[in-house]
C-alpha positions as CSV (number, residue, x, y, z in Angstrom):
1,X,0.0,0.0,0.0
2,X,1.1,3.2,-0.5
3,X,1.0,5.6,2.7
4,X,1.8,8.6,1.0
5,X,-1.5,8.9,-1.0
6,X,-3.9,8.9,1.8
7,X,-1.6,12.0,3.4
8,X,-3.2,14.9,2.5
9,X,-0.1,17.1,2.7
10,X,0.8,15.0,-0.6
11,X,-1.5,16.9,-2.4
12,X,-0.9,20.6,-3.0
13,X,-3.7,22.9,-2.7
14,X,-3.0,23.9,-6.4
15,X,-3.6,20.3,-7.4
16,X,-7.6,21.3,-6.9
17,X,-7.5,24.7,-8.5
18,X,-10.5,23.5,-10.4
19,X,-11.9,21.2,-8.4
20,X,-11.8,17.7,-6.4
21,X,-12.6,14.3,-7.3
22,X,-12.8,11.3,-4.2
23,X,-14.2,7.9,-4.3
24,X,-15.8,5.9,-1.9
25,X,-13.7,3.0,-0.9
26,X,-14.5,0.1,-3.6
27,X,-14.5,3.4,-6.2
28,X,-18.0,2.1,-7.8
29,X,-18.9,6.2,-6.8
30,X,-17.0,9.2,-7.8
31,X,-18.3,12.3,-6.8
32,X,-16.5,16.0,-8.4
33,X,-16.6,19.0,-6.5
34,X,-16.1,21.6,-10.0
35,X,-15.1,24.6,-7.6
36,X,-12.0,26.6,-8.7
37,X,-12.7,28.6,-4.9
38,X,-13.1,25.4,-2.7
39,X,-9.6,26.0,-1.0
40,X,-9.7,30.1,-1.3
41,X,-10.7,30.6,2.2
42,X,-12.4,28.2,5.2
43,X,-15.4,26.4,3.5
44,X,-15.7,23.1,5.3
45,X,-18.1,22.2,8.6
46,X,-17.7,20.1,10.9
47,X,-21.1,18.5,12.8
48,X,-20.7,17.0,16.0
49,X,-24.7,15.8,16.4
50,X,-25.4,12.1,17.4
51,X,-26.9,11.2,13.9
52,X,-24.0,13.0,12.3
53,X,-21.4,11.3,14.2
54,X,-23.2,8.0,13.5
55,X,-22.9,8.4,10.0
56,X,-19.8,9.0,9.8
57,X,-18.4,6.6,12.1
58,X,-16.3,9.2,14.0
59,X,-16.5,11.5,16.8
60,X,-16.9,14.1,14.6
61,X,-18.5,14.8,10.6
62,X,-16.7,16.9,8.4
63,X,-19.0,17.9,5.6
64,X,-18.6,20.7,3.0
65,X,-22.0,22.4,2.1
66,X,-22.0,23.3,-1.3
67,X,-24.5,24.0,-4.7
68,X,-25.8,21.4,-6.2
69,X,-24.6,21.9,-9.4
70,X,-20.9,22.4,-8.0
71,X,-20.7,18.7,-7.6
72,X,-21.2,15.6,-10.2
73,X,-21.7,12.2,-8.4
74,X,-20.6,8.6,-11.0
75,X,-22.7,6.0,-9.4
76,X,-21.1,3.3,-12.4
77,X,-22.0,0.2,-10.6
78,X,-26.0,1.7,-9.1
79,X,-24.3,1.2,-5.5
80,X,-25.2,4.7,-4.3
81,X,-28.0,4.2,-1.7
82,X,-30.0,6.5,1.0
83,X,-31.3,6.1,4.4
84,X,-34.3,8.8,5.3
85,X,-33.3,10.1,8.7
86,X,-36.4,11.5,10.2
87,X,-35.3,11.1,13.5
88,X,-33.3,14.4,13.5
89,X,-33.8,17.0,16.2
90,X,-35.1,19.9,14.1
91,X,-37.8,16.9,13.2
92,X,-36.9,17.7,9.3
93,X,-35.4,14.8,7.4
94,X,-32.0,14.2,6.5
95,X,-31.9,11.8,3.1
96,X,-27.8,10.3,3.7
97,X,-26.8,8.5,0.9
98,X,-24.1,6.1,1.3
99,X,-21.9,3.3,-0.8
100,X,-24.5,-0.2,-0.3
101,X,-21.0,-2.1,-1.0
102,X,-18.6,-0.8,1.5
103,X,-21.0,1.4,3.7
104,X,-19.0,4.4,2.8
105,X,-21.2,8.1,2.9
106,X,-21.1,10.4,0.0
107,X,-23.7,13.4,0.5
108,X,-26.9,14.6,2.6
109,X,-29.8,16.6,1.6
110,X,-32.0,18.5,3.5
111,X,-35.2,19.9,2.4
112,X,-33.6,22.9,5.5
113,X,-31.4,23.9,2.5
114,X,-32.8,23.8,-0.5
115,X,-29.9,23.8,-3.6
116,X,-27.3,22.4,-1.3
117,X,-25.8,19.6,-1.0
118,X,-23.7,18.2,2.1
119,X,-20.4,16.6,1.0
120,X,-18.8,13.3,3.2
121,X,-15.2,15.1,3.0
122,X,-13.4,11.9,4.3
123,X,-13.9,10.4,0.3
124,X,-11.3,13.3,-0.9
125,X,-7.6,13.5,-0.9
126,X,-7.9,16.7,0.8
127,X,-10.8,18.8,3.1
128,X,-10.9,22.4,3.1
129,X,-10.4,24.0,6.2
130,X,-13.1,24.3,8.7
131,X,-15.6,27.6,8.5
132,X,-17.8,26.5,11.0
133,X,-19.0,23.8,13.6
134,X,-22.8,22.8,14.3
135,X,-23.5,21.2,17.7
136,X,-20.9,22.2,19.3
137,X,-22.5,21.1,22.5
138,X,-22.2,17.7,21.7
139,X,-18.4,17.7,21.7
140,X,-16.4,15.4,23.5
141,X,-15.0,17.0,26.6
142,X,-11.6,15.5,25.4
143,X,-11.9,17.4,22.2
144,X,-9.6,20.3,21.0
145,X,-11.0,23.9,20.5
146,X,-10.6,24.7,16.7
147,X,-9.6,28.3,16.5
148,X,-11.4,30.7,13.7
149,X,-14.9,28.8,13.2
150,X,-17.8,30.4,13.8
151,X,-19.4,28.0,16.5
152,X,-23.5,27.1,16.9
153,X,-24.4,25.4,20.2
154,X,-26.9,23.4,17.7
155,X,-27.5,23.9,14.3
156,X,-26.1,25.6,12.0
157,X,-27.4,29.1,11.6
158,X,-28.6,29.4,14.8
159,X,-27.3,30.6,17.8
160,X,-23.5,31.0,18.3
161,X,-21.4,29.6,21.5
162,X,-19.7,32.8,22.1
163,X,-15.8,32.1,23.4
């Protein structure tokens, strides 16, 4: 295996000056972020809710929130699946689609943000630095503060943890 392609200090910010391409792990999806201004400035976001968490299979989800027609998902062998979360606090589904072969997730959608789409940034060689966290009241005590995000005690565009 080589080590130094899943370091993402092996890929240059300039390598993406037009945009992205990841796969999921058994590369039957491949999903292209066409945005020459994804690493311009902080664009990612990092979610620490439960259902979040869960489908990520992490302590924390980094997502990148972007325009649907900024991103072009390959689905060549119809693995691409979705579970309708309804059980979400705001009570508004969640529709997180996912690779039915090796469980990897690819995007959300939200009918909260109409246009958007929510990015799985762990199928990318590289995420763009976080702009923001959401639940930041679910954090693990144990967890580092992340300087320069705009921080919501819940969801995202509502009210800020002030520091």
């Amino acid at each position: 295996m080589n080590s130094l392609k899943g370091d993402p200090k092996n890929h240059p910010v300039a390598e993406f000056e037009h945009g992205m391409t990841g796969t999921c792990l058994c590369g039957s999806i491949r999903v292209t972020i066409n945005d020459p201004e994804l690493f311009t400035g902080r664009r990612g976001h990092l979610c620490h809710c439960s259902n979040c968490r869960k489908a990520a299979g992490s302590f924390v989800s980094a997502n990148l929130i972007t325009d649907e027609e900024k991103v072009e998902i390959q689905d060549t062998a119809g693995t691409l699946k979705t579970y309708n979360d309804y059980d979400t606090s705001s009570g508004n589904p969640v529709f997180r689609s996912f690779c039915s072969v090796d469980g990897n997730p690819i995007k959300s959608v939200t009918p909260l943000s109409p246009g958007k789409v929510i990015l799985k940034m762990g199928i990318f060689p590289r995420i763009p630095e976080p702009e923001m966290e959401g639940f930041v009241m679910h954090k693990h005590p144990w967890e580092a503060d992340l300087k320069g995000t705009v921080k919501y005690k819940f969801a995202r565009g509502g009210e800020k943890l002030e520091e």
